[in-house]
N, C-alpha and C positions, 0 to 999 in steps of 0.2 A: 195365312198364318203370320208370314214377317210383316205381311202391312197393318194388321189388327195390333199387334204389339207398338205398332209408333203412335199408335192413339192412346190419348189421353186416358193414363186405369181409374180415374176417378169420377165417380157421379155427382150429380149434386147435393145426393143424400150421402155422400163417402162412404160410398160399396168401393171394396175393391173389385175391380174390372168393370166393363161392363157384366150386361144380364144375357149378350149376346155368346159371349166367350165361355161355354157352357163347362169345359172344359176345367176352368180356372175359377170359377165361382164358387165360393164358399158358402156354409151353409148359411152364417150369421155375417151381418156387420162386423167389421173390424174396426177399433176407433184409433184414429192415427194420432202417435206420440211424437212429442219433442222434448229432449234434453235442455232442464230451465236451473241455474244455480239458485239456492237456497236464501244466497246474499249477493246482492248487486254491486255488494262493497267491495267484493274481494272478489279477484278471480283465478284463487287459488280455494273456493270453498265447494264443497261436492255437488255430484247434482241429482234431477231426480226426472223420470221419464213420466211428463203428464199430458193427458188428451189435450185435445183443442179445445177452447172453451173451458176448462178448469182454472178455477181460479189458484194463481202459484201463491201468493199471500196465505193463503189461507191452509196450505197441505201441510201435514203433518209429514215429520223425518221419517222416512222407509228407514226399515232394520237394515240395508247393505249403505246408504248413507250413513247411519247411524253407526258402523264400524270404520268405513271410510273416516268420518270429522274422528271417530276417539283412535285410532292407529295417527293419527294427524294428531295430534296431542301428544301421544305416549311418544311420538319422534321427538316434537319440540323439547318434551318433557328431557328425554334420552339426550339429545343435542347442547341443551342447556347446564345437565349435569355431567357433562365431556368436558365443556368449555369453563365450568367451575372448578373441577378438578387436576385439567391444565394450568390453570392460572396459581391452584394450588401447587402443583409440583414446579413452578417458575417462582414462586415467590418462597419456596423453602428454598429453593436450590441459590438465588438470590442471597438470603438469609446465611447459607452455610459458607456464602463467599466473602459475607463482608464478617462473619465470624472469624473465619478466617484469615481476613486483614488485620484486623483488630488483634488479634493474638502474636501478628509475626511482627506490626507496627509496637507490640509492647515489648517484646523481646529485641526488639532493633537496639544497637548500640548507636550512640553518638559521641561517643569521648572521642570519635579522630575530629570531628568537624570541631569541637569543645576545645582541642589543647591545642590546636593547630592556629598560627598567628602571622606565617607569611607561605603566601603561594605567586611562585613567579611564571608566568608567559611566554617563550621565547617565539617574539613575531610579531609583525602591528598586522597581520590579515584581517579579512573577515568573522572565520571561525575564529582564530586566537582571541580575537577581540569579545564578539560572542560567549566565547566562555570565560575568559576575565569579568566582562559584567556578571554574568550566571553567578560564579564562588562569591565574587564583591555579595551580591544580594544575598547570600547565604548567611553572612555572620556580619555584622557593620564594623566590628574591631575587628578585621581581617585586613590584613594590607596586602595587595594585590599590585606586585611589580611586572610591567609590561617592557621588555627586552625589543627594543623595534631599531632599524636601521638608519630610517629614512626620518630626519631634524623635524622636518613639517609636521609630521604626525605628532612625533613626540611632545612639540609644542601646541597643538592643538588638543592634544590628549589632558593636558596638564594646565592649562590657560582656559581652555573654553568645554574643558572634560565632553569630547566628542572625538568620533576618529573621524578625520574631513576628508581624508579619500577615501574611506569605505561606509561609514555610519553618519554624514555631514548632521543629517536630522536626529537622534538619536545621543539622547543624554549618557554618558555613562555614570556609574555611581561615584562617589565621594571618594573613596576608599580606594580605587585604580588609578594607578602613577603609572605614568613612562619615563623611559630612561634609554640612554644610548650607551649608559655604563655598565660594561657584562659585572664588574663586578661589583659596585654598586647592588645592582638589580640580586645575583645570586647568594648575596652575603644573610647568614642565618633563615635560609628557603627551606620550609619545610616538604613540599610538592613545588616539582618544574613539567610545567606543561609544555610540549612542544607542537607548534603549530606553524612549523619552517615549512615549506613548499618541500618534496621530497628530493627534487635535483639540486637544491643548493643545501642540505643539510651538513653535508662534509664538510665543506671548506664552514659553515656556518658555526659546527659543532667545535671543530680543529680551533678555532677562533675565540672562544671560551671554555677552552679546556684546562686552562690554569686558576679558574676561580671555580672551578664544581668540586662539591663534596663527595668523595667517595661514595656515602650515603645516603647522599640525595636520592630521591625515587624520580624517575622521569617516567612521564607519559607522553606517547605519541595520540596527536590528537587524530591520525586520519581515520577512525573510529572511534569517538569519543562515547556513542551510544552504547556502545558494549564494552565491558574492559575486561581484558584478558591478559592475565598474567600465570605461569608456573607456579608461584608465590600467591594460592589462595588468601592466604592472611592480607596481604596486599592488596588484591583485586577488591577483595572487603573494604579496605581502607578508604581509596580512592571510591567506590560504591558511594560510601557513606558521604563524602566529601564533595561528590556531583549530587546525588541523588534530592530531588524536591516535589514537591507538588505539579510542577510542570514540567519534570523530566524525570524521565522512566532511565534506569537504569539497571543495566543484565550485566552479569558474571560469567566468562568462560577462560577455561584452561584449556581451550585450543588456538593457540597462537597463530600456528599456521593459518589456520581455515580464516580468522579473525584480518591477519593481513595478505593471504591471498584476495580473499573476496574486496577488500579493501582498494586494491590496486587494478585488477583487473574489470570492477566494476566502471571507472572510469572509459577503460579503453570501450567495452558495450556502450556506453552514453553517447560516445561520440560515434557507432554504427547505428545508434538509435534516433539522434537527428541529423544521421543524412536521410535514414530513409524517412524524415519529416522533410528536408530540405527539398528530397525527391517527389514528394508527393504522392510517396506510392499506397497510404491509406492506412489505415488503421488493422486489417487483416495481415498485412508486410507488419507493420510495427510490431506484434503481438508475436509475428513467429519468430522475427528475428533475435527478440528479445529472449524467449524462450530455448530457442538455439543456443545463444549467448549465456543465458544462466547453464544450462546442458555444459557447453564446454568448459564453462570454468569451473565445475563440479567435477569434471575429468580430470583436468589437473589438479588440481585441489588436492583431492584424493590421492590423485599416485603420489602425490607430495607429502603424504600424511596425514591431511585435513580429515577433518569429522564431514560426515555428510550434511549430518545436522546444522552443524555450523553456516555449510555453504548457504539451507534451506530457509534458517532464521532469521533472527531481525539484521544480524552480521552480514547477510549475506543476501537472500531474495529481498527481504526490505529496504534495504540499501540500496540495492541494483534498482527497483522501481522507482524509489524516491530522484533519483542520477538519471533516470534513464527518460521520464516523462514530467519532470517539471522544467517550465521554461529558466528558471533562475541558474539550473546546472549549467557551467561554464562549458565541461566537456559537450554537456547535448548543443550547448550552442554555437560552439565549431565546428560539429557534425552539421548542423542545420546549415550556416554557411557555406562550407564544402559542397554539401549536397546543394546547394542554391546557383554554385561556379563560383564562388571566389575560391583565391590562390590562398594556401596555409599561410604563407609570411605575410600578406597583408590581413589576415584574421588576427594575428599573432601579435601584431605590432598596433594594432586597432586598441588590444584588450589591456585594462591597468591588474587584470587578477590572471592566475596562471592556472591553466588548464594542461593538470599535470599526467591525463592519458595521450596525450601527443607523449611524450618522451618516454613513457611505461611501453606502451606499445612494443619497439621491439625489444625490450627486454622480456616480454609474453611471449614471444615466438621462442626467444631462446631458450626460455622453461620449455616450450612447448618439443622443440624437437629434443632438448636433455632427457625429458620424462618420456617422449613417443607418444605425443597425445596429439591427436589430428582435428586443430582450429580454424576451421574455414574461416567466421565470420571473425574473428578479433585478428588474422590472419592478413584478412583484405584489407583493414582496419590499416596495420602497421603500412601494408604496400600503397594505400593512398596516403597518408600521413609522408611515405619518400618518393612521392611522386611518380610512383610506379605505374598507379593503375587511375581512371577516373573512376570517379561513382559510378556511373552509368555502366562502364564497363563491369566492374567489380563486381554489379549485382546481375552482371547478365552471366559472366564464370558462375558465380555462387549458383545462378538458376540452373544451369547445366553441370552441376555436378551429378553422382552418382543417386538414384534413389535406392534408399538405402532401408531399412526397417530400424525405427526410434528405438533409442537406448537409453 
C-alpha cells in the first residue's frame, strides 16, 4: 500500500489512480482543474477553476466570480466615497479657520502701532538688534533709537546702517539710529525694549535712571515671543506693536511661568550640549531634555506658575528651540564642556553672553527655597563651578534612585 501510493496517480488518459488501486478508483474520469485569472492585466482580478485543455479566453464569468469582481467594486466604490468625504470634512474645517481669521483680523485694533512715533532698544546685541529692525519694518515714520555701549557699533550702525559685530552682513532699515546718549535715546520713547544681558541689567538700568519716564512701558526682551503682563491692556498694546506677518505673537498674564521658563531654559541648553559634546546620542538627548522640562515645571509651579505656561510656546517651545539648534549660545558651551575644554577659555573665546552659566546657581537656590529636587540643572550649576566633570556627572545622574515618572 505505501509503495503504490508514491506512484505516479495519473494515466495517460487522466484517470485518477491507477486501474490497479481498486480501492481508490472512481467510477468516472475526473477532469483536472487549475485556477486561471480572468485578466492577465491585473493580478488582483478574480479567478476561475477550468479543465485542461479549455480555452480561458473564451469562458464566460461563473456567478461566485461574478460576486467576487462586484463586492470589488462596491469596496472601491465604499473607499472612494470615505476618501471624498474626508477631504470634505478637511476642507470645511479648513474653511471655518480661515473664517475665523478673517473675523478676528477685522476686529484687530491698530491705533497703538498708528499713534506710536518713537520706540527705543536698550542694547546693541543680537536679539535687541533683531528686533529694532522688526518695529523699524513695521511703520517707516517710526524712529527706532538703539541705546548701545560699545562707539564701534554705534558708528557702524549709523554710517554703514549694519551692526558689524553681530549682523556685519545684514542691512538694517533707514529708520534705526544708535546712540551712546541714554538721554538723547529715551527722550519722548513711547515703548523701551530691553535687550541688556540679565547680569549686567542693574548697574545698566541704575545708569539711566535719571532720563526714564515714569510712564514709559518697558519690555524685557528675554521672551519677546510671548508677552506677559498683569496689565492685559498692555500686553494688547505691545501685541499689536510686535505682531506681523512673520511673527506670531501670544498674550499671557502669567508672568512667573513666562520668566521662569525664560531663565531656566538656558541652564537645560547647556545640559543639552554636553550630552551632544559627550556623544552620548540622541536616546540621552531626548531624555535628558524631557527630565529638564519635568523639573522646571516643578518649580515653576510651586512658584505660582501656570502649568500651561511651562507647556506652551513660553515654555516647551522655547526649551526646544535652546536646547537643539546649533546657533544657541548656551547649547554651545554645553557642547564644548562636554568636548573637555575649560569654562574660562569657552567664555573668553565667545563675543555674545551665554547667560545660563551665571542663572545656574541661582536655579539651585530657588530649587532648595521651594524643596524641589533638580538633579539635571543641578549637575548643570556643579559643572559650571568646577565641581563635577561631565563624565562624572552623567555617571551620578545614571546612579540615582529609579524612581516611577511624575
Amino acid at each position: 500500500m505505501a509503495a503504490s501510493l508514491l506512484e505516479s496517480p495519473f494515466l495517460s488518459n487522466r484517470q485518477l489512480f491507477s486501474t490497479t488501486h481498486h480501492s481508490f478508483q472512481p467510477q468516472k474520469p475526473i477532469p483536472m482543474y487549475y485556477c486561471v485569472p480572468f485578466s492577465r492585466s491585473s493580478s488582483a482580478c478574480p479567478l476561475r477553476l477550468c479543465a485542461v485543455g479549455e480555452n480561458v479566453d473564451s469562458l464566460a464569468l461563473p456567478p461566485l466570480a461574478k460576486v467576487v469582481a462586484e463586492d470589488s467594486v462596491q469596496d472601491n466604490r465604499v473607499s472612494l466615497e470615505r476618501s471624498k468625504d474626508r477631504r470634505k470634512v478637511v476642507k470645511l474645517a479648513w474653511e471655518k479657520l480661515v473664517r475665523w481669521s478673517r473675523y478676528w483680523r477685522s476686529k484687530a485694533k491698530t491705533d497703538v502701532l498708528e499713534r506710536t512715533k518713537k520706540v527705543v532698544v536698550l542694547g546693541g546685541g543680537s536679539f535687541g538688534t533683531a528686533i529694532a529692525a522688526h518695529v523699524a519694518h513695521r511703520k517707516a515714520e517710526l524712529e527706532i533709537n538703539m541705546l548701545v555701549r560699545d562707539p564701534e557699533v554705534c558708528r557702524s550702525i549709523n554710517e554703514s546702517h549694519c551692526n558689524c559685530k553681530y549682523f556685519p552682513e545684514h542691512k538694517l532699515p533707514e529708520n534705526v539710529i544708535a546712540t551712546t546718549d541714554a538721554k538723547a535715546a529715551l527722550l519722548c520713547a513711547d515703548f523701551c525694549f530691553h535687550a541688556v544681558p540679565v547680569q549686567f541689567s542693574s548697574s545698566f538700568l541704575k545708569g539711566i535712571a535719571d532720563y526714564v519716564d515714569p510712564g514709559l512701558p518697558f519690555i524685557s526682551l528675554s521672551k519677546a515671543m510671548v508677552v506677559a503682563s498683569k496689565d492685559k491692556k498692555m500686553a494688547n498694546s505691545v501685541q499689536q506693536l510686535l505682531a506681523s506677518r512673520n511673527m506670531r505673537i501670544n498674550t499671557s498674564s502669567d508672568v512667573t511661568g513666562v520668566e521662569i521658563a525664560g531663565a531656566l531654559k538656558n541652564v537645560l541648553a547647556i545640559a543639552a550640549g554636553i550630552v551632544e559634546g559627550l556623544n552620548l546620542g540622541n536616546n540621552s538627548m531626548a531624555a535628558l531634555v524631557a527630565q529638564g522640562c519635568s523639573e522646571i515645571r516643578w518649580l515653576g509651579t510651586k512658584m505660582g506658575a501656570k502649568s500651561t505656561t511651562l507647556t506652551g510656546l513660553s515654555g516647551t517651545g522655547d526649551i526646544m528651540l535652546t536646547c537643539f539648534v546649533n546657533l544657541s549660545r548656551n547649547r554651545t558651551v554645553g557642547v564644548r564642556l562636554g568636548s573637555g575644554e575649560k569654562l574660562d577659555d569657552i567664555l573668553n573665546s565667545m563675543n555674545q553672553v551665554a547667560e545660563g552659566v551665571s542663572t545656574a546657581g541661582a536655579v539651585i537656590t530657588l530649587a532648595q527655597k521651594y524643596k524641589v529636587k533638580m538633579p539635571v540643572l543641578t549637575a548643570v550649576a556643579r559643572i559650571i563651578d568646577n565641581e563635577l566633570t561631565p563624565a562624572k556627572a552623567v555617571y551620578e545622574l545614571m546612579n540615582l534612585p529609579q524612581v516611577e515618572e511624575v
